[in-house]
C-alpha positions in Angstrom: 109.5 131.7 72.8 110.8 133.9 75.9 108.3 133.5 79.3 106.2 136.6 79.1 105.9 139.6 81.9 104.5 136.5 83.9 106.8 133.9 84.3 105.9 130.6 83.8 108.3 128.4 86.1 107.2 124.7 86.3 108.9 121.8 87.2 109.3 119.0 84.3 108.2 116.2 86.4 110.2 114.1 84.3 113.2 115.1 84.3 114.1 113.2 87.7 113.4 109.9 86.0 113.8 110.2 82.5 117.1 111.9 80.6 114.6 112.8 77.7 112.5 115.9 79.2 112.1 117.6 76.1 109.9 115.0 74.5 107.1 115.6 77.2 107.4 119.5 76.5 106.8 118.7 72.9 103.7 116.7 73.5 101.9 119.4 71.9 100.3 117.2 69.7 96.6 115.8 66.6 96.1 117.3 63.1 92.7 118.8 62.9 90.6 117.6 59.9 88.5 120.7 58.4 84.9 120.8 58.3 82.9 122.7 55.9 79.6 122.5 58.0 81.8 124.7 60.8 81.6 128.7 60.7 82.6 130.2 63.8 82.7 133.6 64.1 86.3 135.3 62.7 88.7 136.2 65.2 91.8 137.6 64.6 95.1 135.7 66.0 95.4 138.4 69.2 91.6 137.9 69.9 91.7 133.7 69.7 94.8 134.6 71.9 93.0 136.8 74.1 89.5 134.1 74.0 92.2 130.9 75.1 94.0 132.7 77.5 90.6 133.5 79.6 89.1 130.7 79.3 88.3 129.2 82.8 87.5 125.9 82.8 89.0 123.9 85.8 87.3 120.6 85.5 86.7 118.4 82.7 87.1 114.3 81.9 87.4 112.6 78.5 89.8 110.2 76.4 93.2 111.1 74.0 94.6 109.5 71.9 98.7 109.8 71.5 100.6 109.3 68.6 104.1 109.6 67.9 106.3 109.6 65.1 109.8 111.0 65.9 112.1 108.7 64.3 113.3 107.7 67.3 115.8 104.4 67.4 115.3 101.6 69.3 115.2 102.9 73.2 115.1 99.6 74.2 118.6 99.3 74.8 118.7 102.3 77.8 116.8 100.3 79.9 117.3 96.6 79.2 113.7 95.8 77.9 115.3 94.3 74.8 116.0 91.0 77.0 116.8 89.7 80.4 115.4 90.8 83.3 114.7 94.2 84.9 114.2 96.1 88.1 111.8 98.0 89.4 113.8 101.1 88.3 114.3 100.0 84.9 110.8 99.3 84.3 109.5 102.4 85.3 112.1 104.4 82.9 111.0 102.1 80.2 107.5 102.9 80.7 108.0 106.9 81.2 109.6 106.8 78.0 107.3 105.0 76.4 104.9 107.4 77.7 106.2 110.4 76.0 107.3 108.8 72.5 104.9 106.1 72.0 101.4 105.7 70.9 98.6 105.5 73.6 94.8 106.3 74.6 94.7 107.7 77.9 91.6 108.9 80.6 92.1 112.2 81.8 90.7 113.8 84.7 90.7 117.1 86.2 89.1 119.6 89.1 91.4 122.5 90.3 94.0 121.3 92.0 93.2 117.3 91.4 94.9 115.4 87.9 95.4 112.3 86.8 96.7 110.8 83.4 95.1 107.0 83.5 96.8 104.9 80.4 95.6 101.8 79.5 98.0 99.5 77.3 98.1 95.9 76.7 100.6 95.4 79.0 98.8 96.9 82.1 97.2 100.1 83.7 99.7 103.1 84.4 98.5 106.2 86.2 99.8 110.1 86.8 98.2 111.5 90.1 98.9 115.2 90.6 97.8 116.6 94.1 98.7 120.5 93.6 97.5 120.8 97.2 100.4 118.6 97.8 102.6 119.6 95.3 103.1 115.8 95.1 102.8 113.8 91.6 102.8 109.8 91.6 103.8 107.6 88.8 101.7 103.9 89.3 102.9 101.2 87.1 100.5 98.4 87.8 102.8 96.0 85.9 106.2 96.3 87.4 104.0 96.7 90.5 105.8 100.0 91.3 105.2 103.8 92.1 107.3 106.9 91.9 106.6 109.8 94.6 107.5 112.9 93.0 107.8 115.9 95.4 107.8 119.2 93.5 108.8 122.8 95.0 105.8 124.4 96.4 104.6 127.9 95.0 106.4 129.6 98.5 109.9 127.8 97.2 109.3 129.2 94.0 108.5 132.5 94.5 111.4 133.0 97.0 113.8 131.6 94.4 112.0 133.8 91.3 110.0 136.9 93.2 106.6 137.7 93.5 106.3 138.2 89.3 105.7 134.0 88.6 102.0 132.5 87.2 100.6 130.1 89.8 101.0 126.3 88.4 97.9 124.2 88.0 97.7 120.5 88.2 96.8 119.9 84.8 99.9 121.8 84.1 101.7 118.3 84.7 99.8 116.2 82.5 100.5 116.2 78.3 96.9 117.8 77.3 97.1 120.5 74.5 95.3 122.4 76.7 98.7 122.6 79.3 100.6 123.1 76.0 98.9 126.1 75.1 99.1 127.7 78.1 102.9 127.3 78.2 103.3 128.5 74.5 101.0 131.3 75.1 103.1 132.1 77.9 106.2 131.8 76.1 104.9 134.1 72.9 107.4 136.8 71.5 108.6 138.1 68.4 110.0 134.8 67.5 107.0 133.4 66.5 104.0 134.3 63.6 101.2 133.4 64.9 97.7 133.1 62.5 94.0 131.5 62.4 93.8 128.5 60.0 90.4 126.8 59.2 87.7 125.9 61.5 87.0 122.2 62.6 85.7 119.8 64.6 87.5 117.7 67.3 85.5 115.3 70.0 82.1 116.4 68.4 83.2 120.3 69.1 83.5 123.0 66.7 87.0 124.6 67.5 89.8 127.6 65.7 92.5 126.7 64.5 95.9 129.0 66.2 98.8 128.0 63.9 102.4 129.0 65.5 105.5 129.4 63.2 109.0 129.7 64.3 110.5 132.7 62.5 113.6 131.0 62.6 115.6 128.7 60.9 117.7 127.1 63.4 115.3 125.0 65.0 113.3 121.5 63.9 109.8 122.4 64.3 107.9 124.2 61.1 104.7 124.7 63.0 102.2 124.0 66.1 98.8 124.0 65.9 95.7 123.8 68.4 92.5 123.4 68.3 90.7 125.9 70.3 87.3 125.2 71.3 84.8 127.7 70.2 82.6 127.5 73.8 85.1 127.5 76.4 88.7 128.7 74.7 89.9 125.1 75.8 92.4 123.3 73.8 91.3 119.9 72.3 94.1 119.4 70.2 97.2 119.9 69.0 100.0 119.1 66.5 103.8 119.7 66.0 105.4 119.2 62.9 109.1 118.6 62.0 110.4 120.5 58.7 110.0 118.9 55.8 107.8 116.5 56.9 104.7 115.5 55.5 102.9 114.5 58.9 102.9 115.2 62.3 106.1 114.4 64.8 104.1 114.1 67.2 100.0 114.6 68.1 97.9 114.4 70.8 93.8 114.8 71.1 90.8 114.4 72.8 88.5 112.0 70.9 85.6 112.3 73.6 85.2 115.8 76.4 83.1 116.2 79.1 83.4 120.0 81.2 81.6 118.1 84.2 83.6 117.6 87.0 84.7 114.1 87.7 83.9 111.8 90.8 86.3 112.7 93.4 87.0 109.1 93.6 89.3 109.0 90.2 91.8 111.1 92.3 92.0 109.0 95.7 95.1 107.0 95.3 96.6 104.2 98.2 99.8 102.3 96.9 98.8 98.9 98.7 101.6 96.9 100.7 102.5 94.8 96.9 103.7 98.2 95.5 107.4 99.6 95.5 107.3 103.3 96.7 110.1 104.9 95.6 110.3 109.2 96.5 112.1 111.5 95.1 112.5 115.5 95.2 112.3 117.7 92.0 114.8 120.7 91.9 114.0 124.4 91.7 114.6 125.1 87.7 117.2 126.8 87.0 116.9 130.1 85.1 118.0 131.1 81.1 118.9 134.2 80.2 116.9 137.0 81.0 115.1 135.2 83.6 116.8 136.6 86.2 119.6 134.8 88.5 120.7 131.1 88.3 119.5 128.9 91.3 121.9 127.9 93.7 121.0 124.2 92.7 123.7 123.0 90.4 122.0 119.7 89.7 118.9 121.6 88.2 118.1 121.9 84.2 120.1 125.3 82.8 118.4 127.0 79.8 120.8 128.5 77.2 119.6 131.0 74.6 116.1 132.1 73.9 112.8 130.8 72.1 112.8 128.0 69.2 116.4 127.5 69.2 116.7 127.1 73.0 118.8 124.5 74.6 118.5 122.4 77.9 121.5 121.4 79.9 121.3 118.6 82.0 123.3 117.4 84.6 124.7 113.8 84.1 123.4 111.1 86.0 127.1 109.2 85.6 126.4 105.8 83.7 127.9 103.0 84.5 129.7 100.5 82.7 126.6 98.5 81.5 124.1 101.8 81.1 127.4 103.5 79.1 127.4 100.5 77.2 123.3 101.1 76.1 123.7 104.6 75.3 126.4 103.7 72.8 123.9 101.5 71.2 121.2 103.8 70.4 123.8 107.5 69.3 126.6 108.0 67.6 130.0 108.9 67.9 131.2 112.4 66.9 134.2 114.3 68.0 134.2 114.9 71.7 130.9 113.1 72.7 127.8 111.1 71.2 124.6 112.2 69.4 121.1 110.9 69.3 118.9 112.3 66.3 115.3 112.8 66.1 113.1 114.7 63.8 112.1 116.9 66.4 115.0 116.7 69.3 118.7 116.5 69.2 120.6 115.1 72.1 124.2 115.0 73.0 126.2 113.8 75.7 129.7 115.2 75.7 132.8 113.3 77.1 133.1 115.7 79.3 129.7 114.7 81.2 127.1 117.4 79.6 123.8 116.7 77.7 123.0 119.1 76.1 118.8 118.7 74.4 116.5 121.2 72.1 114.3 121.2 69.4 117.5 122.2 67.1 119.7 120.8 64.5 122.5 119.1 65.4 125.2 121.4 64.8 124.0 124.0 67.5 124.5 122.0 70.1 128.0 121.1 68.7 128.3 124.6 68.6 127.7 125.4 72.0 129.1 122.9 73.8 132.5 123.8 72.1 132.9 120.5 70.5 
């Protein structure tokens, strides 16, 4: 889906840590269950559009639940949780993954320029701060007893790199809530994509549409995304994406409870104390696809090659060593002139000559374009 006359640039507050971005953009994610006592009035697919995209809701708390099934192999290996011990480094990778492909029920919190994700596992507490004020977002892993300062490009960085013509970010634009997820897809609408109105539903005790969207391609692993558009306030509750021929959801996410107060400012306040490791790190600029104007001067940042569903993210390679060479072996496999990892929903592959190439495609594109 190509960014639309507004450009949506936004950092992937991921990427720095994980080598597996692409999974937290498809965190659009819960199957809706239909409900016969619901009757909303019709709207066609440009008005449910139009209803989402001005809805202007800027605080609101509640609990998701996350589930993922992505045929993923054992990720284990990449960061040594299979055995042995583990830094502080490793752990937090571990967990960031874990994040993105596991299952999970999570707080969320959010007023204007305040976020935070707070996830509560067996294991321990791990939070998401986002201070848009700042342009700062903190990964707290209570367990490793670390934290990860992220500092992201401000809005002045960005629009000197990409012009006057770019949508302001929002905090909650960090965060995996279908809500965030719509707004990037609406963004990102074109041609590409047939969009309709399925059945009305109810999700958290709200009646909500249904906005179905459907590739109108074949080269790509997604058949459809759905979300569940609150009838009262255009926000989005849910939301599902679906890998062909699959019978359920990839991967789904969901508020189970909502509530459009705003929350005590005290969820947001956040001092690392003296136990916690405070690691900082900068996010690059994005770097621009095609049509989206010129390439940042940053060769280290993310390139985007080709356009909507069948797009493809180039990374730049971290440089394994022997021992983190040695875990990536463990969880692709071999073909000619690099290694693949296979999903239902994302392909991956890291070429001998140091590129990864990642997107929501089969296989053989990436092959393709990476000249293998």
């Amino acid at each position: 889906m190509n960014p639309g006359p507004r450009a949506r640039v936004r950092p992937v507050i991921w990427t720095s840590v994980a080598a597996v971005p692409l999974l937290a953009s498809a965190a659009i994610a819960v199957p809706m269950a239909a409900n016969g006592a619901v009757d909303l009035p019709d709207k066609t697919p440009q008005e449910l559009i139009a209803f989402a995209g001005e809805s202007d809701v800027e605080a609101l708390s509640g609990t998701i639940e996350q589930r993922s099934e992505l045929g993923l192999p054992d990720l284990g290996a990449l960061t040594g949780s299979t055995g042995g011990s583990r830094g502080a480094s490793s752990a937090q990778l571990d967990d960031l993954i874990s994040l993105v492909t596991g299952s999970h029920t999570a707080k969320v919190y959010l007023d204007g320029d305040s976020a935070r994700l707070q996830v509560l596992d067996q294991l321990g507490e791990r939070n998401v701060y986002v201070d848009g004020a700042a342009d700062e977002v903190w990964y707290v892993d209570s367990e490793s007893q670390s934290a990860t300062k992220l500092v992201l490009p401000g809005e002045e960085d960005l629009r000197d790199a990409y012009g006057e013509d770019i949508a302001p970010t929002e905090a909650g634009d960090s965060l995996p809530t279908p809500d965030g997820m719509l707004e990037e897809a609406l963004a990102r609408l074109d041609d590409s994509t047939e969009v309709t109105v399925g059945t009305d539903a109810r999700v958290a005790g709200r009646e909500v549409y249904e906005l179905i969207l459907t590739p109108r391609t074949d080269d790509t692993l997604v058949d459809d995304v759905r979300f569940a558009i609150d009838g009262e306030t255009g926000v989005a509750l849910a939301a599902s994406v679906s890998a062909r021929g699959a019978t359920e959801p990839a991967f789904r996410i969901a508020f189970t409870q909502v509530d459009f107060s705003a929350p005590d400012a005290s969820v947001f306040a956040l001092e690392p104390g003296a136990d916690i490791a405070v690691t900082e790190k900068d996010v690059p600029l994005p770097a621009k696809g095609e049509g989206d104007g010129p390439p940042t001067e940053d060769a280290t940042a993310p390139r985007v090659i080709g356009e909507g569903w069948s797009a493809v993210v180039e990374l730049p390679n971290p440089g394994p060593d022997a021992e983190q060479q040695a875990m990536l072996d463990s969880v692709t496999t071999v073909v000619e002139g690099g290694r693949v990892l296979q999903t239902s929903l994302v392909s991956v592959i890291i070429a001998d000559d140091g590129r990864i190439l990642v997107g929501a495609v089969p296989t053989q594109r990436l092959v393709d374009i990476a000249g293998l």
